[in-house]
C-alpha positions as CSV (number, residue, x, y, z in Angstrom):
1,X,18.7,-1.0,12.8
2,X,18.8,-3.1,9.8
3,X,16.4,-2.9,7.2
4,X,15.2,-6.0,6.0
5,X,12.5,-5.2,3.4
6,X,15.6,-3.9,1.5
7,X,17.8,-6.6,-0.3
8,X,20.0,-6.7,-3.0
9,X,19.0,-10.1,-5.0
10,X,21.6,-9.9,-7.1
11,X,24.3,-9.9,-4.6
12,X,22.8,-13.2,-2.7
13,X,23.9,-16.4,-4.1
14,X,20.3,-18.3,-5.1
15,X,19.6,-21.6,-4.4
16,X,19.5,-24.3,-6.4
17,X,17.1,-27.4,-6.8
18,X,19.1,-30.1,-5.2
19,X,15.7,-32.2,-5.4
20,X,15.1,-32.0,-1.4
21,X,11.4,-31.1,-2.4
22,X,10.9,-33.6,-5.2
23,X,9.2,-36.5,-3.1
24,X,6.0,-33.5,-1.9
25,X,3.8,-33.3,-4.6
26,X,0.8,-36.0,-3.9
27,X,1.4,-36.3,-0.6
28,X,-1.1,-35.5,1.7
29,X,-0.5,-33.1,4.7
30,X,0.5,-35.4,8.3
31,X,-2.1,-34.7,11.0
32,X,0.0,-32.1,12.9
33,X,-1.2,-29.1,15.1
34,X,1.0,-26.4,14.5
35,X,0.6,-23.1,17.1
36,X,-0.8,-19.9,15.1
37,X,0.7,-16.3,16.0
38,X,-3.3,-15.8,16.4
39,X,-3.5,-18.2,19.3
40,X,-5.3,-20.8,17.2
41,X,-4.1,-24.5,16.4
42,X,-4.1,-25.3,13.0
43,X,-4.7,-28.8,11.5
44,X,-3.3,-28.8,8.1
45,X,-4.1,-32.1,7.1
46,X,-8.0,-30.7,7.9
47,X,-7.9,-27.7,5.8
48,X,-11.0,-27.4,3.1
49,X,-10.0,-25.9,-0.7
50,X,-7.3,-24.3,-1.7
51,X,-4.3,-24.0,1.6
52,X,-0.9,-21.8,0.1
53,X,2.0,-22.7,2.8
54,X,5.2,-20.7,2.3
55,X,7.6,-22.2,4.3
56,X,10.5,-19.8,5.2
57,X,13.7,-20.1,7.3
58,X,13.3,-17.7,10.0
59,X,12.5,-13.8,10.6
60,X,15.0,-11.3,11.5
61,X,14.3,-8.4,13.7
62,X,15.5,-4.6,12.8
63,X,16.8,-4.2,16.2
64,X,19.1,-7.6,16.1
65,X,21.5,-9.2,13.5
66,X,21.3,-11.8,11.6
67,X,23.5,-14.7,11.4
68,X,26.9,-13.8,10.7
69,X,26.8,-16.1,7.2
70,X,23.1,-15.4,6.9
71,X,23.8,-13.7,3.8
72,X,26.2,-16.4,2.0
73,X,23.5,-19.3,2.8
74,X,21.8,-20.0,-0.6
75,X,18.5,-18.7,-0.3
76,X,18.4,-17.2,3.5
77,X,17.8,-14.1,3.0
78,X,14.5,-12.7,2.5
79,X,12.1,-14.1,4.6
80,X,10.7,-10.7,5.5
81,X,10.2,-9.3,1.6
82,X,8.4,-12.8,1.3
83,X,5.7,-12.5,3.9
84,X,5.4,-8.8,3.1
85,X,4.5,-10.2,-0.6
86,X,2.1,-12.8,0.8
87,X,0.5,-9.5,2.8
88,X,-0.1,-7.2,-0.1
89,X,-1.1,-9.9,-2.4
90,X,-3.5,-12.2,0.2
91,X,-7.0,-10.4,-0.9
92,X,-6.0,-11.7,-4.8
93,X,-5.2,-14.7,-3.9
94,X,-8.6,-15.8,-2.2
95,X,-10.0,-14.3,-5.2
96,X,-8.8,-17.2,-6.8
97,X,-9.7,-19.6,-4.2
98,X,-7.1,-19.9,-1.8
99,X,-9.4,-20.6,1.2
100,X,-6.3,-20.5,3.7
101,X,-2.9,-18.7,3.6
102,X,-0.3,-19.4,6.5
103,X,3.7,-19.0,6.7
104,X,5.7,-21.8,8.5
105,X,8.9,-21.9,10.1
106,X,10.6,-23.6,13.1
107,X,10.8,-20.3,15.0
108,X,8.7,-20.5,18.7
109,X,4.9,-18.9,17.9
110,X,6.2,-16.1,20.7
111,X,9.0,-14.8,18.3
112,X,6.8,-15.3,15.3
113,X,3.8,-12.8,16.5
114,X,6.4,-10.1,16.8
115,X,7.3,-10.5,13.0
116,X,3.3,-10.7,12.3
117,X,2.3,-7.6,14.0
118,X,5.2,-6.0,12.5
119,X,4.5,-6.9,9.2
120,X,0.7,-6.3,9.9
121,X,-0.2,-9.6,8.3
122,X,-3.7,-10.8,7.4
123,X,-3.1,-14.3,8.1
124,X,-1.1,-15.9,11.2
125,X,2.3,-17.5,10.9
126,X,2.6,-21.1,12.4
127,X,5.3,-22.4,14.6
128,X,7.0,-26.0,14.0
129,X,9.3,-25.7,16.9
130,X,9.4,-29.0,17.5
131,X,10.0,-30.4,14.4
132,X,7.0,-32.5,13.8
133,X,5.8,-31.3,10.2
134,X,9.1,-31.1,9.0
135,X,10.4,-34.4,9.8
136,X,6.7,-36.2,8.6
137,X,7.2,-34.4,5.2
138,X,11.0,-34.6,5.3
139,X,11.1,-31.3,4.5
140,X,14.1,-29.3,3.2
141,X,16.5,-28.0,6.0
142,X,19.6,-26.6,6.8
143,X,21.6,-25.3,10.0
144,X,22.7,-22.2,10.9
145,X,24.3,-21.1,14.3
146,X,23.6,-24.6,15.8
147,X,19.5,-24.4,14.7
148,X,18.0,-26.3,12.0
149,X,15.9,-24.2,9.7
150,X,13.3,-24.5,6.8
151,X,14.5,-24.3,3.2
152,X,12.4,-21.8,1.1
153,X,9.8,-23.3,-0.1
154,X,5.5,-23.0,-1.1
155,X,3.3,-25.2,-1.4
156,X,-0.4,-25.9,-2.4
157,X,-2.4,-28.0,-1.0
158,X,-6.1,-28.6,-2.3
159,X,-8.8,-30.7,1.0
160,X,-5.3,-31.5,2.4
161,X,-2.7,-33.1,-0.7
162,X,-0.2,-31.4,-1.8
163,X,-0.9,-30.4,-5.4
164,X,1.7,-28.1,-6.4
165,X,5.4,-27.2,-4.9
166,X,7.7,-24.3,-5.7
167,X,11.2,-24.7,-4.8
168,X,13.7,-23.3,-4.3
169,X,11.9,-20.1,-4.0
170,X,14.2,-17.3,-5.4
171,X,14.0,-14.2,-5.2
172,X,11.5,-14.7,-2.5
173,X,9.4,-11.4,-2.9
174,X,8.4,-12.6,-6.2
175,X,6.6,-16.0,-4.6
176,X,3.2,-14.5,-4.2
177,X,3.2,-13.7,-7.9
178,X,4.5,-17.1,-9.0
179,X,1.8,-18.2,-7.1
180,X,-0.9,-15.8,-8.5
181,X,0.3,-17.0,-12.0
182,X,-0.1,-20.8,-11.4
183,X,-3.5,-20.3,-9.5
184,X,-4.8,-18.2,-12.5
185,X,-3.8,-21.1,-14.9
186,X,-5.2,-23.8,-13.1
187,X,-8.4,-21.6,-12.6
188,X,-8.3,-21.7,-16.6
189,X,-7.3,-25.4,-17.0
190,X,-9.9,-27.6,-18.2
C-alpha cells in the first residue's frame, strides 16, 4: 500500500513557471458542465462570489502504483496532500467568502468519488474527461503513460472571471494557505 499523504518535497523536482498559465487571469470561465463526484453538474461560468478551483493532475490510490516516472515529473506528485489541505482548511476559506470550492482534473467522475470519500472531502471534485475546460482555457498539460493530465494549478474566480492564478503550485499541501493569505489581503484591500 502506498501512502500518499506522506511525501518528501525536497526530494521531488518542483516545477517551474514556463508561463503556460499567464494568458488566465481576466478571462472569464467557458460555459462548460463538468460531472461532480456528488452527482451534480456544475456550470462554472454560472458560479456567484468567490469560486477557488485547484486544478490537479490525477489521484493515486493506496492499493495501486503510480506511474512509473510519476515522481520525476515536475510537480506530479501530491495531488492527494493538496485536496487533503483544501479539506481541513474549506470552513476558513468560506469565512472569507469563497462561496464555492471544487478540485478538477481529467480523471472519469467514477474514479474521482473513490478519492473523495476517501479523503472525506466537504466539497465534490469535478471530472473534465473529455477535455472541454481544458482546451477552452488552454490550460496547462502534460502526458504521462499515454494520458494527458492537468498541470498544478488554482485559480479564483469572482461571478465567473478569473481574478487571480497560482502556478505552478509547489509544494502543493501548502495551496490552501497560499490561498488563505491572498483571500485575507484582498479582504483588506481597499
Amino acid at each position: 500500500m502506498i501512502d500518499l499523504q506522506k511525501v518528501d518535497w525536497s526530494a521531488l523536482p518542483e516545477p517551474e513557471d514556463d508561463g503556460a498559465a499567464a494568458h488566465l487571469v481576466g478571462l472569464r470561465l467557458p460555459p462548460v458542465r463538468l460531472t461532480g463526484t456528488d452527482g451534480h453538474e456544475v456550470d462554472l461560468s454560472c458560479l456567484p462570489g468567490l469560486s477557488v478551483l485547484y486544478f490537479y493532475p490525477m489521484t493515486g490510490r493506496p492499493d495501486q502504483p503510480l506511474p512509473n516516472t510519476w515522481d520525476m515529473v515536475p510537480g506530479a506528485r501530491g495531488c492527494t496532500p493538496q485536496s487533503c489541505a483544501f479539506r481541513d482548511h474549506a470552513a476558513e476559506l468560506r469565512a472569507l467568502g469563497a462561496t464555492a470550492l471544487f478540485g478538477v482534473s481529467t480523471q472519469p467522475t467514477a474514479y474521482q468519488a473513490e478519492a473523495a470519500a476517501r479523503l472525506h472531502l466537504p466539497f465534490p471534485l469535478l471530472s473534465d474527461d473529455d477535455g472541454a475546460l481544458t482546451r477552452a482555457l488552454a490550460l496547462p498539460t502534460f502526458e504521462v503513460d499515454g494520458a494527458t493530465l492537468l498541470k498544478r494549478l488554482t485559480m479564483i474566480a469572482r461571478d465567473g472571471k478569473i481574478v487571480k492564478v497560482f502556478y505552478p503550485v509547489f509544494p502543493p499541501d501548502q495551496n490552501a494557505l497560499d490561498v488563505i493569505d491572498w483571500l485575507k489581503v484582498e479582504e483588506t484591500a481597499p
